[in-house]
C-alpha positions, -999 to +999 in steps of 0.1 A: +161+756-655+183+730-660+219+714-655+242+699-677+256+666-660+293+676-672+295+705-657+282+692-622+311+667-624+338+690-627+321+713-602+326+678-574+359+671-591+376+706-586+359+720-557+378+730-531+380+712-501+357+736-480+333+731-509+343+693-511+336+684-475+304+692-474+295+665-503+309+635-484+273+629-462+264+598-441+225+586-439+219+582-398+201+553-383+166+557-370+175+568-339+196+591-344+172+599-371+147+610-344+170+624-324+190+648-345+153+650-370+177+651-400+186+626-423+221+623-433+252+647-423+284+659-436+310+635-424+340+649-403+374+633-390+367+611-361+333+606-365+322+567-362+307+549-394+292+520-402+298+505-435 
């Protein structure tokens, strides 16, 4: 099984924005890390980020 890179770009450049929201993810610091036990998650409005 594989995946033709083209394809995946036009999938993240026409997705709807239901679809689209979900791809914009943030990486959490370590505690929050051990806190929530994920990794990274899906960014929303008002959320706080650090750049």
């Amino acid at each position: 099984m594989g995946y033709q890179p083209r394809k995946q770009r036009k999938f993240r450049a026409s997705a709807p924005l239901h679809i689209r929201q979900k791809m914009v993810a943030a990486t959490l610091s370590k505690d929050l890390r051990k806190e929530l036990g994920r990794r990274s998650i899906p960014v929303r409005r008002g959320d706080k980020v650090r750049i």
